[in-house]
MDAnalysis code that builds the backbone (N, CA, C; Angstrom):
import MDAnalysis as mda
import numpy as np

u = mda.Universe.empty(453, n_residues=151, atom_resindex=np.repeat(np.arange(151), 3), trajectory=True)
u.add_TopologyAttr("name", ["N", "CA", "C"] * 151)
u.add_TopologyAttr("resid", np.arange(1, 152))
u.add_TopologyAttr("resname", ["UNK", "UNK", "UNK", "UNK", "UNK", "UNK", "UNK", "UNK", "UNK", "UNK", "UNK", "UNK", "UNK", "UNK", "UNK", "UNK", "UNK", "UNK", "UNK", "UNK", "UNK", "UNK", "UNK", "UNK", "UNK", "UNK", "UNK", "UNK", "UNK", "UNK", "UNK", "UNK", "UNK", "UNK", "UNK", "UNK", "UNK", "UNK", "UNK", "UNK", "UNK", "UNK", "UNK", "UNK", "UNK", "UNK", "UNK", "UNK", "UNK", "UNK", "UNK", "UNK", "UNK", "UNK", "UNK", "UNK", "UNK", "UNK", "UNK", "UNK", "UNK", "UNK", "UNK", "UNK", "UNK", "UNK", "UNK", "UNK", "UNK", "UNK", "UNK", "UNK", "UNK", "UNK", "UNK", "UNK", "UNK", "UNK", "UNK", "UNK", "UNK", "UNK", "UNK", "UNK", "UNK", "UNK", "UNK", "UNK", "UNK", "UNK", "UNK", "UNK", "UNK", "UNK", "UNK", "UNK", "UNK", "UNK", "UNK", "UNK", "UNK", "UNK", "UNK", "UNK", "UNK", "UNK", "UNK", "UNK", "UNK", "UNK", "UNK", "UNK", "UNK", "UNK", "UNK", "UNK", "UNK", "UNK", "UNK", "UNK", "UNK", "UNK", "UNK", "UNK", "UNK", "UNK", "UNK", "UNK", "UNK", "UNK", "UNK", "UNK", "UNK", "UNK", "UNK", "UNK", "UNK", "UNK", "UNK", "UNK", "UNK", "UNK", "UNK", "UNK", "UNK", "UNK", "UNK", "UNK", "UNK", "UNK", "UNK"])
u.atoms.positions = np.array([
    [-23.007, 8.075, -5.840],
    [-21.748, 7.745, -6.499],
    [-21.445, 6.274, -6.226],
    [-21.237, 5.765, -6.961],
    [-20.938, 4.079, -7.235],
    [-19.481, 3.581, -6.246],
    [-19.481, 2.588, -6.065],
    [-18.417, 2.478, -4.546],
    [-16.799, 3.089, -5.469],
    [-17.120, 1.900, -7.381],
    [-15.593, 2.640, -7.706],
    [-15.252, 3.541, -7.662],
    [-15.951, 4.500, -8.364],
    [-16.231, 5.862, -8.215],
    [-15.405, 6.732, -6.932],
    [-16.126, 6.107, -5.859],
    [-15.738, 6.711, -4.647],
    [-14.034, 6.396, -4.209],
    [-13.319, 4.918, -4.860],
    [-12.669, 4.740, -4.247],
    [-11.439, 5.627, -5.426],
    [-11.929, 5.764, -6.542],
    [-10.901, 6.141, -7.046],
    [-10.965, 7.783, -6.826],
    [-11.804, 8.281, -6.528],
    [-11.378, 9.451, -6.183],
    [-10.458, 9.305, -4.493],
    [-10.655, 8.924, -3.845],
    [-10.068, 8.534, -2.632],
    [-8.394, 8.320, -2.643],
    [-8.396, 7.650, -4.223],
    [-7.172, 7.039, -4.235],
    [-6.001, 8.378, -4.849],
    [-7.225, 9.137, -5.682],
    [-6.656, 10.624, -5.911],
    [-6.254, 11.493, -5.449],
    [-6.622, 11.827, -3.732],
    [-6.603, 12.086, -2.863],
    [-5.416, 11.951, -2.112],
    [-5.244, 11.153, -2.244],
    [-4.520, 10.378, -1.145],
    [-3.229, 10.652, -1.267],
    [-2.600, 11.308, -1.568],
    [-0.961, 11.674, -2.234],
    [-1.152, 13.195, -1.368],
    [-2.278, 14.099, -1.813],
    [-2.508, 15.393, -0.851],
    [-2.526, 15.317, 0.661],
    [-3.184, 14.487, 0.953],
    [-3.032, 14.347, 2.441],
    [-1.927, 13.385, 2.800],
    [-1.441, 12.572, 2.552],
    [-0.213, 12.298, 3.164],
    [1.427, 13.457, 2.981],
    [1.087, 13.457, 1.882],
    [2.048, 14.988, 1.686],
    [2.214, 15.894, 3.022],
    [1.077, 16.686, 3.484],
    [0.657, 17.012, 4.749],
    [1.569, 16.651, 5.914],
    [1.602, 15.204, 5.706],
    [2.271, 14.496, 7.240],
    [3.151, 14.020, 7.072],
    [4.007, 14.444, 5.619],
    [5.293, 13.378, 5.475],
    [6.241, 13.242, 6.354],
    [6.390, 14.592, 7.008],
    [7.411, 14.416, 8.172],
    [7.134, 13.677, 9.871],
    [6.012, 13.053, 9.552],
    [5.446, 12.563, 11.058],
    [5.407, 11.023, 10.445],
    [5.902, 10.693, 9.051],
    [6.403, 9.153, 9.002],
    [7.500, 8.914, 8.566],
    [8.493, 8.926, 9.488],
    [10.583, 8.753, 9.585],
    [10.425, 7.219, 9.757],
    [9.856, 6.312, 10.440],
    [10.145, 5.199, 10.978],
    [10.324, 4.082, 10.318],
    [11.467, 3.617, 10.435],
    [11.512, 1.797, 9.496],
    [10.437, 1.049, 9.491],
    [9.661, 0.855, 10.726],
    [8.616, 0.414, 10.643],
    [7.488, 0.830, 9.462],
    [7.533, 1.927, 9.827],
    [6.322, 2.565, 8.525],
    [7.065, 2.450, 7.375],
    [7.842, 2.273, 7.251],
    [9.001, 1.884, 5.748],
    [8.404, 0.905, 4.892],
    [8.371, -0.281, 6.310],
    [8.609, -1.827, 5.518],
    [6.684, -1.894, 5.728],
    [6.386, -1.267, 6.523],
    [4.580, -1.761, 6.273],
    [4.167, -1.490, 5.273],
    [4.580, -0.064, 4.727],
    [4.002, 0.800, 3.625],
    [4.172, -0.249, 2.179],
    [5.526, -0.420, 2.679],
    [6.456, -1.416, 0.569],
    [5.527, -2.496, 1.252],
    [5.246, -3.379, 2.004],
    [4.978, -4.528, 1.944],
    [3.673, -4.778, 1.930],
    [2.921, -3.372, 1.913],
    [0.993, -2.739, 1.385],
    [1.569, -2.654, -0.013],
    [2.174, -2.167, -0.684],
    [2.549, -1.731, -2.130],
    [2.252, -2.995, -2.628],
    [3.828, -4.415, -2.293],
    [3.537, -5.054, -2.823],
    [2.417, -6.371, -3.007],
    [1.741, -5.772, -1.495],
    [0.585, -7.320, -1.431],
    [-0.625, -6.507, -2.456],
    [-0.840, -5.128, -2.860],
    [-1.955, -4.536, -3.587],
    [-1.431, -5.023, -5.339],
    [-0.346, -4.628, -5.571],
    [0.186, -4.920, -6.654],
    [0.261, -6.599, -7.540],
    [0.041, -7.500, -6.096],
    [0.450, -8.723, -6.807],
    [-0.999, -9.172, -6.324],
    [-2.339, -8.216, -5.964],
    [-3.581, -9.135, -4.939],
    [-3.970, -10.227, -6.150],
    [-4.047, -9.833, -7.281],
    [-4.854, -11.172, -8.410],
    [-3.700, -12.116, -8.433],
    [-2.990, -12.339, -7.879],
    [-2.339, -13.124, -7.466],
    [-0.874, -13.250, -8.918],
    [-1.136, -12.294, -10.009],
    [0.094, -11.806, -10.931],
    [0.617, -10.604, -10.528],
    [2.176, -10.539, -11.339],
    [2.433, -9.083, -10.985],
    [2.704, -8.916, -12.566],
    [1.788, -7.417, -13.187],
    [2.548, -7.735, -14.556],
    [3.078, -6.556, -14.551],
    [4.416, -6.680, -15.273],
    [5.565, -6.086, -15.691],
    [4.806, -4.501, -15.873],
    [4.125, -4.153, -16.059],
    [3.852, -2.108, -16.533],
    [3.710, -2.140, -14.526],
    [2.244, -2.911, -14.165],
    [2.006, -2.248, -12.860],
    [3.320, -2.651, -11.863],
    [4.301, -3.013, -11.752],
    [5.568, -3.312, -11.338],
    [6.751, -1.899, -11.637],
    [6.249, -1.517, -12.502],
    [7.316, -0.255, -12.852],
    [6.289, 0.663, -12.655],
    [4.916, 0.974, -12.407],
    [3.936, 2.328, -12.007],
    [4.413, 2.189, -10.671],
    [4.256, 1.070, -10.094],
    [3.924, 0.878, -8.072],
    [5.558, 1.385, -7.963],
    [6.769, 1.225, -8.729],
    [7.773, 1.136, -8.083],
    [8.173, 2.586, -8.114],
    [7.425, 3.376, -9.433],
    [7.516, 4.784, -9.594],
    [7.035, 5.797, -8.331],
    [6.037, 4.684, -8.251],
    [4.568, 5.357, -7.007],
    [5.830, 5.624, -6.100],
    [6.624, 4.434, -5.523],
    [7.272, 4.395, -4.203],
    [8.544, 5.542, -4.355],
    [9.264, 5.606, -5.089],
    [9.979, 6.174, -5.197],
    [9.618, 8.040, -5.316],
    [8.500, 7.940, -5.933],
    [8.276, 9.665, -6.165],
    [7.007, 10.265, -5.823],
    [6.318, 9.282, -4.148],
    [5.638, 9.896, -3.693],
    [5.812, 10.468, -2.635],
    [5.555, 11.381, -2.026],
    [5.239, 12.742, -1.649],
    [5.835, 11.959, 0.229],
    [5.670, 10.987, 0.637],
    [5.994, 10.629, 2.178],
    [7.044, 9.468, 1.692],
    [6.870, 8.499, 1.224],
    [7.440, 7.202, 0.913],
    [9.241, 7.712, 0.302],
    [8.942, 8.793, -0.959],
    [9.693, 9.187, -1.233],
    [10.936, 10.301, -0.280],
    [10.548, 10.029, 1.405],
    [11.302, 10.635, 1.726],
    [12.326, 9.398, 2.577],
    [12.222, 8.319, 2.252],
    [13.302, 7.024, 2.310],
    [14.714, 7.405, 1.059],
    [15.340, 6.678, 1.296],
    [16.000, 6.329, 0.623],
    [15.434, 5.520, -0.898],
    [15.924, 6.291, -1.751],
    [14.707, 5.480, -3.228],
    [15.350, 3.998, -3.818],
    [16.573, 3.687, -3.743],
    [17.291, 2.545, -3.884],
    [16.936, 1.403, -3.201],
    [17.026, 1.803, -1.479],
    [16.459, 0.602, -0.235],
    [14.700, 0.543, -0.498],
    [14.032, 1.401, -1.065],
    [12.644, 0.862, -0.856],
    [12.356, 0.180, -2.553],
    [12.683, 0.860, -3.380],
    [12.924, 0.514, -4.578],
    [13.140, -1.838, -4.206],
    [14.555, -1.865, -3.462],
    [14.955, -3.197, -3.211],
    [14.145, -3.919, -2.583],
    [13.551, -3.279, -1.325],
    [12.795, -3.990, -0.233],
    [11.208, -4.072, -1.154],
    [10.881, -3.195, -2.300],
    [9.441, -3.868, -3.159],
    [10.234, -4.636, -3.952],
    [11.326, -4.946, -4.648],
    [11.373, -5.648, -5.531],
    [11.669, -7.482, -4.631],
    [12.141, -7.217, -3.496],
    [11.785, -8.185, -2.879],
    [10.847, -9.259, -2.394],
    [9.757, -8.174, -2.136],
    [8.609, -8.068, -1.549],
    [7.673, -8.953, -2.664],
    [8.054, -8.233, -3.800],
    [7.431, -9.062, -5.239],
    [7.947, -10.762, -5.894],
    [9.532, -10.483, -5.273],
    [9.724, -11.959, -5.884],
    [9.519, -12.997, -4.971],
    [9.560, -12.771, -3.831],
    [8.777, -13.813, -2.509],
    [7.202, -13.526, -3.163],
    [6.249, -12.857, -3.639],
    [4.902, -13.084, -3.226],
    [4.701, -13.788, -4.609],
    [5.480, -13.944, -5.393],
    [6.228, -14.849, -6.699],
    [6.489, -16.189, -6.377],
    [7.324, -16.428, -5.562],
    [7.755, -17.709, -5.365],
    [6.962, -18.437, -4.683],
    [5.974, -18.012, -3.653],
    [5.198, -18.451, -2.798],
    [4.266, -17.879, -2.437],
    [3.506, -16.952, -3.239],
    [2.141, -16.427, -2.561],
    [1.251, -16.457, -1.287],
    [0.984, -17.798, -1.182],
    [0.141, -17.858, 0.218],
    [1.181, -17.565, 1.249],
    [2.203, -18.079, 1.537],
    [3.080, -18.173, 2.390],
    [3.981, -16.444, 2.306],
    [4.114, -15.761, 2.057],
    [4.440, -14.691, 1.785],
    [3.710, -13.504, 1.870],
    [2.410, -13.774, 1.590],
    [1.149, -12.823, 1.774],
    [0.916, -12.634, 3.102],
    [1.097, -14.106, 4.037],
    [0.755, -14.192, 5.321],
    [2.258, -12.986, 6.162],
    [3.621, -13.106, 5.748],
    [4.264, -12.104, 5.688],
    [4.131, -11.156, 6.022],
    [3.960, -10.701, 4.587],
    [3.734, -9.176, 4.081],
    [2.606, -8.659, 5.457],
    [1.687, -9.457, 5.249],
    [0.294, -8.907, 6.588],
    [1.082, -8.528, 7.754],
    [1.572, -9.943, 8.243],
    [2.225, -9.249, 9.557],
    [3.174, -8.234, 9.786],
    [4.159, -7.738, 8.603],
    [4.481, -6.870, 8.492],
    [3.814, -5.391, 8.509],
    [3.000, -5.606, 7.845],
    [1.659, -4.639, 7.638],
    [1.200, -4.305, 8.917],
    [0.704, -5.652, 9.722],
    [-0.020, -5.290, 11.250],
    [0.825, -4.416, 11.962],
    [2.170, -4.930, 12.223],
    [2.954, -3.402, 12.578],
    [2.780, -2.216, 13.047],
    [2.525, -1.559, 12.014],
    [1.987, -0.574, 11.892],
    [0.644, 0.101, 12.674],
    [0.037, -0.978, 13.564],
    [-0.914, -0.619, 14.317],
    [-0.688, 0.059, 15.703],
    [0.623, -0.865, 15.654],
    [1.451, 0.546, 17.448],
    [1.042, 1.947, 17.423],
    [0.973, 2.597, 16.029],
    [0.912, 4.077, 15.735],
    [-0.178, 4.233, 14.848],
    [-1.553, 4.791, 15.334],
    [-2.697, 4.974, 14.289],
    [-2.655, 5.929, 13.169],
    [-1.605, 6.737, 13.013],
    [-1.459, 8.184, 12.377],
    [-0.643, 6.737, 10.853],
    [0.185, 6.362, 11.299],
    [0.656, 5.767, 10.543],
    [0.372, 4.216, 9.569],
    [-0.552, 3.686, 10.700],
    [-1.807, 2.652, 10.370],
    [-2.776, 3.589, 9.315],
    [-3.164, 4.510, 9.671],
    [-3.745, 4.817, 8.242],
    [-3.369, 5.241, 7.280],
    [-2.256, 6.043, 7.456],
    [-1.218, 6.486, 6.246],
    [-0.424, 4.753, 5.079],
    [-0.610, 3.697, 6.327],
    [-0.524, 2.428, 5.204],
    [-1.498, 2.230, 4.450],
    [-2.521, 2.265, 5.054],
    [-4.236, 2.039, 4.169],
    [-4.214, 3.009, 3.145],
    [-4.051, 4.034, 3.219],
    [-4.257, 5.552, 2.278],
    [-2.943, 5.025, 1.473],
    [-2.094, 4.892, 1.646],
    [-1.065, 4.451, 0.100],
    [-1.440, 3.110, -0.114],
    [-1.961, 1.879, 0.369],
    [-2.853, 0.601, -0.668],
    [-3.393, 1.463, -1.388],
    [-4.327, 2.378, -0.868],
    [-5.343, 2.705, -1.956],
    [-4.747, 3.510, -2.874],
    [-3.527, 4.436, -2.794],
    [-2.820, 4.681, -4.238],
    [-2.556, 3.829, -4.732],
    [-1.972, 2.936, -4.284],
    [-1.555, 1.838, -5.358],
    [-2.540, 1.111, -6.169],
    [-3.640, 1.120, -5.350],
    [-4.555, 0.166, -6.098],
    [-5.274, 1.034, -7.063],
    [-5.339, 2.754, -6.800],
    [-6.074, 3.421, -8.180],
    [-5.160, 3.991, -8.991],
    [-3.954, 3.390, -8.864],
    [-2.531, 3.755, -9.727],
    [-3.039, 3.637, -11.257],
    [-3.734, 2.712, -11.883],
    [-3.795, 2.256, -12.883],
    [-5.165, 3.073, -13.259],
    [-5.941, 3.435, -12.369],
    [-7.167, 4.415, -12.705],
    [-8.424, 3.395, -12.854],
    [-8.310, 2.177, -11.880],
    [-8.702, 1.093, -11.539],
    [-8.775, 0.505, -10.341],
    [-9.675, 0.206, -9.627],
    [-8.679, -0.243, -7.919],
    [-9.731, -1.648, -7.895],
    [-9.452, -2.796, -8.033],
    [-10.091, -3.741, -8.652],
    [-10.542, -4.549, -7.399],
    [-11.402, -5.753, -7.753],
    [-11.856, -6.514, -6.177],
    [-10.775, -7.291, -5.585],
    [-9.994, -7.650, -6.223],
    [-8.680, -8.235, -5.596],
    [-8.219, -7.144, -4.661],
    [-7.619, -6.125, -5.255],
    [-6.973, -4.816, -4.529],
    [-7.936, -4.519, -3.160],
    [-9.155, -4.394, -3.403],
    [-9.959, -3.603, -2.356],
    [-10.199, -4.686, -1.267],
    [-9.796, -6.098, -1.198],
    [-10.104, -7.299, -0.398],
    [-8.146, -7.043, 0.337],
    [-7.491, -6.570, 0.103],
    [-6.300, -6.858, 0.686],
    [-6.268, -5.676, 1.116],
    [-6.619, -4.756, 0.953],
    [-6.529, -3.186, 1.542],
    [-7.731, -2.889, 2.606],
    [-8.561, -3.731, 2.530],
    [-9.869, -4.031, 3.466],
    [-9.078, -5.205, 4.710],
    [-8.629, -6.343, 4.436],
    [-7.779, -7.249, 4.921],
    [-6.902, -6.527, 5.880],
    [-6.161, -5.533, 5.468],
    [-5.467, -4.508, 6.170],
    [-5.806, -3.849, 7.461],
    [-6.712, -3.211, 6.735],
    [-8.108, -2.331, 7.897],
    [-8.180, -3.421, 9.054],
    [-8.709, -4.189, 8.654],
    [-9.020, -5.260, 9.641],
    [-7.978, -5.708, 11.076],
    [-7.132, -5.865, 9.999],
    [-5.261, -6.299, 11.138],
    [-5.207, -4.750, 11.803],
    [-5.168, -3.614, 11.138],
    [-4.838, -2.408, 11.767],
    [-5.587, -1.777, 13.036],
    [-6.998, -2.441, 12.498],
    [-8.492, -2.215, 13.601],
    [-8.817, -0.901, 13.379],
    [-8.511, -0.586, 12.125],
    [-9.061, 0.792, 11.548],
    [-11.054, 0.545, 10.797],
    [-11.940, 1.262, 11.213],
    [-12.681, 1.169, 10.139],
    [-12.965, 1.319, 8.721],
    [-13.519, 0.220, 8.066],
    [-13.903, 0.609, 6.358],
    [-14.339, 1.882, 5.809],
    [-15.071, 1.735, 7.044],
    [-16.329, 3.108, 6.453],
    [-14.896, 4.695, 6.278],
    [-14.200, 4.855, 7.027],
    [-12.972, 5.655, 7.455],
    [-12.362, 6.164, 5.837],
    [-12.307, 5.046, 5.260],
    [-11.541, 5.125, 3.554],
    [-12.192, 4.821, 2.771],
    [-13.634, 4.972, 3.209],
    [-14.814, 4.156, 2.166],
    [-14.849, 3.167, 1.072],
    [-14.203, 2.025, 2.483],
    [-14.471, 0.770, 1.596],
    [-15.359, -0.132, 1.755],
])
């Protein structure tokens, strides 16, 4: 099976098993890592265009763990997330990461950030080389392995 192949089934996936553990991610922390994986996957080619901006914001709001926030505050904190990686990309990306690294205090939840990049990035039924270099980028800060989400 071809790596896309693999990742988009992965990315299919990935809504079932976090479902599973929604109640073992309550934490602000995992809040703002998760929106701020949303929006660095969403804007990785360095655009955000207007459809995948209203899929990712759908994603956040009516998936299965994410969706057990408040849908207004995460809804705000991606639309944020998007007009900083707008105004300033490099400088904002570097951000978003450290926000992201975070998330490494707690490994249950370090991978539950990686496993929603990769929804986001096969949201479109596509998870492209931009997407898979910032969700790999991730792995890296988290000290999770590739091979783990087969990337």
């Amino acid at each position: 099976m071809a790596l896309w192949d693999r990742l988009a089934e992965s990315a299919r996936t990935v809504r079932a098993r976090l479902g599973a553990k929604r109640n073992e991610f309550r934490s602000g922390a995992f809040r703002d890592a998760s929106i701020a994986m949303c929006a660095l996957v969403a804007a990785a080619d360095g655009t955000i265009d207007p459809a995948e901006r209203r899929r990712v914001a759908h994603l956040i709001e009516h998936d299965e763990v994410l969706g057990g926030f408040p849908a207004d505050e995460s809804r705000s904190r991606f639309e944020d997330w998007l007009d900083r990686l707008t105004a300033d990309f490099d400088l904002n990306r570097a951000e978003a990461l450290r926000e992201i690294a975070k998330a490494a205090r707690r490994p249950a939840e370090a991978r539950a950030v990686i496993r929603i990049g990769i929804a986001v990035g096969g949201a479109d039924g596509y998870f492209d080389a931009a997407e898979l270099v910032v969700v790999r980028e991730a792995c890296h800060l988290l000290d999770l392995p590739l091979h783990e989400f087969d990337l």
